[in-house]
C-alpha positions in Angstrom: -5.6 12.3 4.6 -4.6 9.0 6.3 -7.3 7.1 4.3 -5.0 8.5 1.2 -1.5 8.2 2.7 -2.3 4.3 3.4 -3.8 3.5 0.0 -0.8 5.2 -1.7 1.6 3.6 1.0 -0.7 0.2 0.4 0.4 0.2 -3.0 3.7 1.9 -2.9 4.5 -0.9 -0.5 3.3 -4.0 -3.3 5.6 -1.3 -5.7 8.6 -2.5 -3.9 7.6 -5.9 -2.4 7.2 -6.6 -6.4 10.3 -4.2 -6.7 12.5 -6.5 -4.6 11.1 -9.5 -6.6 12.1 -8.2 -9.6 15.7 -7.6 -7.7 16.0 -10.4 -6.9 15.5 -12.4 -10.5 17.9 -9.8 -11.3 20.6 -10.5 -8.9 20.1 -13.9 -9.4 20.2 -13.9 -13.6 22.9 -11.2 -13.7 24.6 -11.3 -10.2 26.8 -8.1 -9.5 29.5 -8.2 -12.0 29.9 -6.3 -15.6 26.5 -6.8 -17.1 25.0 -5.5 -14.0 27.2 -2.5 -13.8 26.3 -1.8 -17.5 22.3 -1.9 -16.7 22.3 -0.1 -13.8 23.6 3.0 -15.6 21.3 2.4 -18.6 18.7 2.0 -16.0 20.0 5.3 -14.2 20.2 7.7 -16.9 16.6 8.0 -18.2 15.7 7.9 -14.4 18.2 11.2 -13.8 16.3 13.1 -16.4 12.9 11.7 -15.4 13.7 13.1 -12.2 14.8 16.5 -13.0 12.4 17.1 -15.7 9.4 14.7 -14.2 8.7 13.9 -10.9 10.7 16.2 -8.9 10.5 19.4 -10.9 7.2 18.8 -12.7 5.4 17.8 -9.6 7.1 21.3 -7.5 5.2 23.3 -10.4 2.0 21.3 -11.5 -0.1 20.4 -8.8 -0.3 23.4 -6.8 -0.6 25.3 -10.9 -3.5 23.0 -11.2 -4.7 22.5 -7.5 -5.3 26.2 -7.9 -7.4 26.5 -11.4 -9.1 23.3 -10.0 -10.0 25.5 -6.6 -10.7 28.5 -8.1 -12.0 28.0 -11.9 -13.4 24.8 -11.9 -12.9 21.0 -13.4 -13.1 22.4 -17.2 -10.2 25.4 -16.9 -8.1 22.6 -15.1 -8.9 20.4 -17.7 -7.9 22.8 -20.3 -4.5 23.9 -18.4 -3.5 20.3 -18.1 -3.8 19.8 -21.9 -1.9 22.1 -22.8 1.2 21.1 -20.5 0.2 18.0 -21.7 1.1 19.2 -25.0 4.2 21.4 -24.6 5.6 18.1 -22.0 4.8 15.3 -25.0 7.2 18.0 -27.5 9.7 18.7 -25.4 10.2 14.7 -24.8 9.9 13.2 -28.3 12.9 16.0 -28.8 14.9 14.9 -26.1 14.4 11.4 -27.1 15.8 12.3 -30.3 19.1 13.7 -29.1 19.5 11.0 -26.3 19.6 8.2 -29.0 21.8 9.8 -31.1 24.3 11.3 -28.3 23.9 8.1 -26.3 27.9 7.0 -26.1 28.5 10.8 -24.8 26.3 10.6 -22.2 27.0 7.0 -20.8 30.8 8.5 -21.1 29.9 11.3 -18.9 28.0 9.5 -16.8 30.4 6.7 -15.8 33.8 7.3 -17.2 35.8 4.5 -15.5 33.7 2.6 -18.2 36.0 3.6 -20.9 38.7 1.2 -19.4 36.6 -1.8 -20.1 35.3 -1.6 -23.6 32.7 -4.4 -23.0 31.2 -2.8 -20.6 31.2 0.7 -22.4 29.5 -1.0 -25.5 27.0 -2.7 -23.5 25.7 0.2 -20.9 25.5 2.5 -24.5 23.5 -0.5 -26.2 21.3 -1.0 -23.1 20.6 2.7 -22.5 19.5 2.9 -26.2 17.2 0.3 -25.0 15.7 2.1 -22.1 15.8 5.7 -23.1 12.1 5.8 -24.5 10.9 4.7 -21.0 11.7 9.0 -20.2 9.5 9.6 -22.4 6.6 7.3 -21.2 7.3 8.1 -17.8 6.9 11.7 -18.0 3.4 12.3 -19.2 2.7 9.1 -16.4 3.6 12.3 -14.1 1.7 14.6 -15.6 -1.4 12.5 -15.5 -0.3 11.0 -12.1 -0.6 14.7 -10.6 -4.0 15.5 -12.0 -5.5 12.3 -10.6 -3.7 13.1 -7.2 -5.0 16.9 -7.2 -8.5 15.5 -7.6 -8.4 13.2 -4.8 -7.2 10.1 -6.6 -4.6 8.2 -5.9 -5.1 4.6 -6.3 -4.0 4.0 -10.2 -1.0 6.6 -10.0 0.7 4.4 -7.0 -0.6 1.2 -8.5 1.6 2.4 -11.9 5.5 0.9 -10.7 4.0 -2.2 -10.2 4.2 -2.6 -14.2 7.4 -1.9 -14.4 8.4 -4.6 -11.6 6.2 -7.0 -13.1 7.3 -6.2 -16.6 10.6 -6.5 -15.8 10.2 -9.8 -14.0 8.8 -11.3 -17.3 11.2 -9.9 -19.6 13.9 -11.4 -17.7 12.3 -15.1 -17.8 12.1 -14.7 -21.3 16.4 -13.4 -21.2 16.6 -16.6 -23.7 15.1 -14.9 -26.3 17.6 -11.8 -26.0 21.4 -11.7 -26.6 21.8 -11.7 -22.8 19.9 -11.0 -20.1 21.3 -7.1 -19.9 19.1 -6.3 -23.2 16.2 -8.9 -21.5 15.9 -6.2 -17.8 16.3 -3.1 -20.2 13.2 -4.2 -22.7 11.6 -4.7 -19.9 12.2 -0.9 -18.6 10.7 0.3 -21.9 7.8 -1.6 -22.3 6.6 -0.9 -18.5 6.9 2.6 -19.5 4.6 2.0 -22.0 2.0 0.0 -20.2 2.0 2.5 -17.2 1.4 5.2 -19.3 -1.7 3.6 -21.0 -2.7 2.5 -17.5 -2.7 6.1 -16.3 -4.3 7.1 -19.5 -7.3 5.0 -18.9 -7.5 6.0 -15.6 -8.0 9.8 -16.4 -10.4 9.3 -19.1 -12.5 7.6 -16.7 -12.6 10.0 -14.6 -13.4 12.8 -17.2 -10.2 14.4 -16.3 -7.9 13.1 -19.2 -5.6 15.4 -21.0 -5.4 16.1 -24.6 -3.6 17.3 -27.5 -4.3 21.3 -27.9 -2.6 24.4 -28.9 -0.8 26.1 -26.5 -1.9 29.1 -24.7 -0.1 31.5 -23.1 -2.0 32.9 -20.5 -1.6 34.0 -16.3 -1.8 30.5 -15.2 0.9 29.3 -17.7 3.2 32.1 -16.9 2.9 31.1 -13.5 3.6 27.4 -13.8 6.8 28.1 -15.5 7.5 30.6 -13.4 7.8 28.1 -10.6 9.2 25.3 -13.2 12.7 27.6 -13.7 13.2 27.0 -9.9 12.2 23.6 -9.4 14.2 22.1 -12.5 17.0 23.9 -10.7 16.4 22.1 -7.9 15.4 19.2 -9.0 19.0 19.1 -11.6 21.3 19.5 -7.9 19.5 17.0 -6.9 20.3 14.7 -9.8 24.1 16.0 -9.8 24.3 14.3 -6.2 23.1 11.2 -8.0 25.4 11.7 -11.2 28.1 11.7 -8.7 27.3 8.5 -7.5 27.0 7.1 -10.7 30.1 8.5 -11.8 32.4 7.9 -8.9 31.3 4.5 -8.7 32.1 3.7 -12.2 35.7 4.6 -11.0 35.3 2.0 -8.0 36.3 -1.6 -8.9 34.1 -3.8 -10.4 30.5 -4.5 -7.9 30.9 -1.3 -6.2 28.3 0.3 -8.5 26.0 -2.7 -7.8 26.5 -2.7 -4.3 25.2 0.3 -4.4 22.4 -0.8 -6.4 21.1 -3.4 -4.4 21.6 -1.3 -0.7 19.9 1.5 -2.6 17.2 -1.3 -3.5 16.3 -1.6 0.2 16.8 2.0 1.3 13.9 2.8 -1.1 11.7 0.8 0.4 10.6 3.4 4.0 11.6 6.1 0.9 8.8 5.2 -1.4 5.7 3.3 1.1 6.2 6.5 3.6 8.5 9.7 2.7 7.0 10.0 -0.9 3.2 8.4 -0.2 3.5 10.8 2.5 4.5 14.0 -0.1 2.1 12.6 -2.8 -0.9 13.0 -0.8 0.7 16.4 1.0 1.1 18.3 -1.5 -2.1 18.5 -3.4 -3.8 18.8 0.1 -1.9 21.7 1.1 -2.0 23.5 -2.5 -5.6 23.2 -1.7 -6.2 24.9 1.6 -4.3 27.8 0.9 -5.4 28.2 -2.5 -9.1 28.2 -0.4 -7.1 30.5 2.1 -7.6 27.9 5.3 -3.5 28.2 5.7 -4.3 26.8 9.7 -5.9 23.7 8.1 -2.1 23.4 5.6 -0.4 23.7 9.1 -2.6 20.9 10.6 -2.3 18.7 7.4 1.9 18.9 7.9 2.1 18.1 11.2 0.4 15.4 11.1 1.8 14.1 8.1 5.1 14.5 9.4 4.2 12.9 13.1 3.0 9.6 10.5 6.4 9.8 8.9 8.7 9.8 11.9 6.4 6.9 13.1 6.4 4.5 10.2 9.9 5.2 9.0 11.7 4.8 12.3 11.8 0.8 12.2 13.8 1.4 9.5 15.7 3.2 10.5 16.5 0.7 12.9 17.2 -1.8 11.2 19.1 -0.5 8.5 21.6 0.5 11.3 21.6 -2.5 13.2 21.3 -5.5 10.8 22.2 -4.5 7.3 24.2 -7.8 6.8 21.1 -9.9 8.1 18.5 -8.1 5.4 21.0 -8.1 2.7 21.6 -11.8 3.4 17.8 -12.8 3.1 16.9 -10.8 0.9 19.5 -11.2 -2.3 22.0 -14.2 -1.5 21.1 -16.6 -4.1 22.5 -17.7 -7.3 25.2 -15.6 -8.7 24.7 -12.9 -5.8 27.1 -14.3 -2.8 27.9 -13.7 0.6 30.7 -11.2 -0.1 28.1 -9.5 -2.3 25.8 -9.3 0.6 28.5 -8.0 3.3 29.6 -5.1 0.8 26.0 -4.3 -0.2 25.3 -4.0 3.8 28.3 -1.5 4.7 26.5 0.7 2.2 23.2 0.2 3.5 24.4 0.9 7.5 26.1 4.3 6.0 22.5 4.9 3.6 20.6 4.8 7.2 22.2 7.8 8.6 20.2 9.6 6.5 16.5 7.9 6.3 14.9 10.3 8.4 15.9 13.2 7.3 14.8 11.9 3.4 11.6 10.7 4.2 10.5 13.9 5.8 12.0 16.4 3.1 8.7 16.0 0.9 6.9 17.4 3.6 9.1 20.0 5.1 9.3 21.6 0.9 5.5 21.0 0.8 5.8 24.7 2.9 6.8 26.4 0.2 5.5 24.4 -3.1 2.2 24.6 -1.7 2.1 28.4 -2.1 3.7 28.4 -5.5 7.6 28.8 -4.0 9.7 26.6 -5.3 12.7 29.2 -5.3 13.7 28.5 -1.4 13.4 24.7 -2.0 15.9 25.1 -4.6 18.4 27.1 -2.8 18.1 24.7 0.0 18.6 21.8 -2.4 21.7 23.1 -4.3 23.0 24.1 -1.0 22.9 20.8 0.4 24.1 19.1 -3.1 27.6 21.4 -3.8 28.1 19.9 0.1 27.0 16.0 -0.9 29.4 15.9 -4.6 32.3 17.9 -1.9 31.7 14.9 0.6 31.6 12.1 -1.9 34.7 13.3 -3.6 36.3 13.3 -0.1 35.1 9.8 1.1 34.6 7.9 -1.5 38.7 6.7 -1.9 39.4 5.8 1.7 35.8 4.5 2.4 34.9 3.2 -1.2 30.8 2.9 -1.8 30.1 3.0 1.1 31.5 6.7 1.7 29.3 7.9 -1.4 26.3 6.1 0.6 27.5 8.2 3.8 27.7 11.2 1.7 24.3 11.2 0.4 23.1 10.2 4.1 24.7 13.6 5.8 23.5 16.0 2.6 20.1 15.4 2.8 20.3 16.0 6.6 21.4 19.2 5.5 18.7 19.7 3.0 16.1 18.9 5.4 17.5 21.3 8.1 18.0 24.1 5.4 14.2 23.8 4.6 13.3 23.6 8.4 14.9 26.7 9.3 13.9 28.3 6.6 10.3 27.4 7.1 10.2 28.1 10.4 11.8 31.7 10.2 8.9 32.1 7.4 6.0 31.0 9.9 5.7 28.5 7.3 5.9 25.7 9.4 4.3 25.4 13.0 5.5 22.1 14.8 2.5 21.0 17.4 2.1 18.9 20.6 1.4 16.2 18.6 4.6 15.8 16.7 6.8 16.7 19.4 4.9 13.9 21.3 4.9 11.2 18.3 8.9 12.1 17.9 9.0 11.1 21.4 6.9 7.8 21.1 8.9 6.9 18.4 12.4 7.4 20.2 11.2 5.6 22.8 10.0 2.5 20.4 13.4 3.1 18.3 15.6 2.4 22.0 13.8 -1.1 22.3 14.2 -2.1 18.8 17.9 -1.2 18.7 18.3 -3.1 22.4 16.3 -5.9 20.4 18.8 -5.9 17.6 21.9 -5.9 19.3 21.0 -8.6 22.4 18.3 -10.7 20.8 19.9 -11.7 17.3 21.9 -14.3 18.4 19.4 -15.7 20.2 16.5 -15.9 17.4 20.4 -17.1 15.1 20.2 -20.1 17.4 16.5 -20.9 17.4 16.5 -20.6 13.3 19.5 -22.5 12.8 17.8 -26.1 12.3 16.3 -24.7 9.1 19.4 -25.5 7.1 18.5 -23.1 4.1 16.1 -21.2 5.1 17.6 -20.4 8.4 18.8 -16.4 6.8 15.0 -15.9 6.0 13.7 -17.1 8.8 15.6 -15.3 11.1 14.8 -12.0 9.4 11.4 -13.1 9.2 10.9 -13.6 13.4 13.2 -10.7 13.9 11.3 -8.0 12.0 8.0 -9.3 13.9 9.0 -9.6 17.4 10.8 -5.9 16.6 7.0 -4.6 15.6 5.4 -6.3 18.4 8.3 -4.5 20.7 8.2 -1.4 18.7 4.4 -0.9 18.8 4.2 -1.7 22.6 6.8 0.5 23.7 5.4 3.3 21.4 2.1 3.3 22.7 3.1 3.0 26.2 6.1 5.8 26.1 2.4 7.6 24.0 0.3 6.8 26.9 2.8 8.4 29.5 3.1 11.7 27.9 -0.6 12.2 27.0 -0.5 11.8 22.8 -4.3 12.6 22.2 -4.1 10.3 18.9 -7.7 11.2 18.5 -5.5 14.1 16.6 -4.4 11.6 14.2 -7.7 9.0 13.9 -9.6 12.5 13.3 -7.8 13.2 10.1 -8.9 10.0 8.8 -12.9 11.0 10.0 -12.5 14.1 8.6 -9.9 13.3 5.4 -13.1 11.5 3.7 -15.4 14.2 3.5 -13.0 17.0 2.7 -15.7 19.3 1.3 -17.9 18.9 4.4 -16.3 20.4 7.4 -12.8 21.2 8.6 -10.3 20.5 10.9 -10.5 22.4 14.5 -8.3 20.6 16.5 -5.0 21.3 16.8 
């Protein structure tokens, strides 16, 4: 499992060290004003639907579907189950495609009405979401083929995929001469990365003799029971995009830059999001979907904790940081060109209020695992419309006296509520089993969290001072010599609070002995 989790965190990670590349040629060719505002949603709306019918929903349903015909039936009856999703996903999404083009104005106006006040901007988000829309369509069978590489162990091209759209993006907008603006130069981009991760993925399936195909449906036991747990997850997966449709909505009501403040703070929030909470889900899910489908539920048990004692680990720097210094990473990271200081400073009150909730995000993948793993994706949706009729309450609340930030806030204290919906719930079930080893990791990493944070608050100045002589590049550098004395003091103190309460990480080096030969022996420990 580790071996997995760090080649789908290695390359999630170059996802968003190109990802902020790409944000920052963007920042710097569009800045935060109209044109931005106008992109962001274009950019958004294909994403909301990806996201309810793709990752989210379609990932709930699929892999542990096919993890089970794979366990049980063999390579050939997965094969033929995936084709025929494979089929009835392609239909569904040329459709959709259809009506999205010609309904486009309708749903840009739903989906940020305070652009009806500006007419420029209306016109362009609705021109630049006719742009982007096919990139839905592209993305969607990526997820299809992304999950049967996963639930056969392979991980690699799948995580390597958003790189093309970073990339791709990147190159479209040197070439913004060559558009009418540099708007319809980002969203080309979005459409052709589609494209090119889709044929990526494509020839990474065929490859491994596990492509899909084009095939008449068949409705049979294992389809009824994919779409028996698709009803749920689309459900869930729909609250969860109604949170985000909030955002996107109530932001378009803020003045102009507060939806791309939120853009860029959201930028950096997804960064401990994608390298650890969804690496971390990613290579879960298909692990646990195996061992109960091979009834070893003990071995799904182990598998969690573990994966969850990584999480709190890895994502608690951030954590950190995005509490402590959000002004300081906002600075270095965006302020150049037509992105200023003031765009920083309001970019980094949303980030401090997006930080509130990091931990609680990045383990949700793993605490639903609990459930998707056997096939239930009903509880995860309860829990997940629960938590969002809470979220859309508290941004509707927040958002006038505390402006984006309050909708950052918002989202921050409704997943904390998801996660602790699904934790209860789990637990009450026997469904999740917390060990020594993640109370003991939790415990490491408080203890490496309370010298980071004393780090941050007396230490800053100081490294200010000694980075000041760069002129320039004195923002960078001090981010730079900050985040590595804060690892140098966080992996220190978290090995020594480790050492002091006896943390076997043999536990944890095991799973990478034993993750490699998965069909050869199993995990005793505990």
């Amino acid at each position: 499992m580790i071996r997995n989790l760090l080649s789908v965190g290695g390359f999630t990670l170059m996802s968003r060290i190109t990802g902020f590349a790409r944000d920052i040629v963007l920042a710097a060719t569009l800045g935060a004003g109209f044109m931005t505002d106008a992109f962001v949603v274009a950019f958004r709306l294909p994403n909301h639907f990806r996201a309810i019918f793709g990752e989210g929903a379609f990932n709930a349903a699929f892999v542990p579907s096919y993890a089970r015909v794979l366990e049980t039936e063999g390579v050939d009856e997965a094969k033929k189950f995936s084709s025929r999703i494979f089929t009835l996903l392609l239909a569904s999404q040329v459709l959709l495609l259809i009506l999205a083009l010609v309904f486009t104005p309708f749903f840009v106006d739903l989906l940020a009405p305070g652009f009806r006040a500006d007419p420029r901007k209306f016109d362009l988000a609705v021109a630049l979401t006719r742009v982007t829309f096919p990139y839905l369509m592209f993305v969607t069978l990526v997820t299809l083929h992304s999950g049967v590489l996963n639930a056969n162990g392979k991980f690699a091209a799948a995580a390597f995929a958003p790189v093309l759209l970073n990339l791709t993006m990147i190159v479209a907008l040197s070439l913004a001469f060559l558009f009418p603006n540099a708007g319809y130069a980002a969203a080309a981009g979005v459409a052709v990365a589609g494209l090119a991760e889709l044929l990526l993925l494509e020839v990474a399936t065929r490859r491994a003799g596990i492509g899909s195909n084009l095939t008449r449906p068949k409705w049979d036991a294992d389809a009824k029971q994919f779409f028996k747990a698709l009803g749920p997850a689309v459900i869930g997966s729909a609250g969860v995009q109604i949170a985000l449709f909030a955002d996107t909505i109530i932001s378009s009501l803020l003045p102009t830059g507060g939806p791309s403040s939120i853009y860029y703070a959201d930028r950096i929030y997804q960064l401990p999001i994608g390298v650890i909470g969804i690496a971390a889900g990613t290579v879960l899910l298909p692990e646990m979907s195996r061992a109960f489908a091979a009834g070893a539920p003990e071995e799904a048990i182990r598998a969690q904790n573990r994966t969850m004692a990584l999480t709190i680990a890895l994502a608690m720097p951030f954590f950190v940081a995005f509490l402590t210094i959000p002004e300081l990473i906002m600075r270095g990271v965006f302020v150049r060109g037509r992105f200023t200081e003031a765009d920083a400073l309001a970019s980094a009150h949303v980030l401090g209020a997006y930080a509130i909730g990091l931990l609680a995000i990045v383990l949700i993948s793993s605490a639903r695992a609990s459930f998707q793993a056997r096939g239930d994706t009903t509880i995860p949706m309860i829990a997940s419309l629960t938590a969002v009729a809470l979220n859309v309450g508290l941004k509707i609340f927040l958002y006038k006296p505390l402006g984006a930030p309050g909708l950052a806030l918002a989202t921050a204290l409704g997943a904390w509520i998801n996660f602790g919906i699904l934790v209860v719930l789990a637990l009450r079930a026997g469904a999740m089993r917390p060990n020594a080893v993640l109370t003991k990791v939790a415990i490491a990493s408080l203890g490496g969290a309370l010298a980071l944070t004393a780090l941050a608050l007396f230490g800053e100045g100081i490294v200010r001072a000694s980075t000041a002589p760069l002129g320039q590049f004195a923002v960078i550098a001090e981010l730079a010599l900050l985040a590595l004395v804060g690892m140098a003091a966080y992996v220190l103190v978290f090995f020594g609070v480790a050492k002091a309460v006896k943390l076997d990480l043999s536990a944890l080096k095991g799973a990478r002995r034993r993750a490699k030969p998965a069909a050869e022996t199993q995990e005793t420990g505990s």
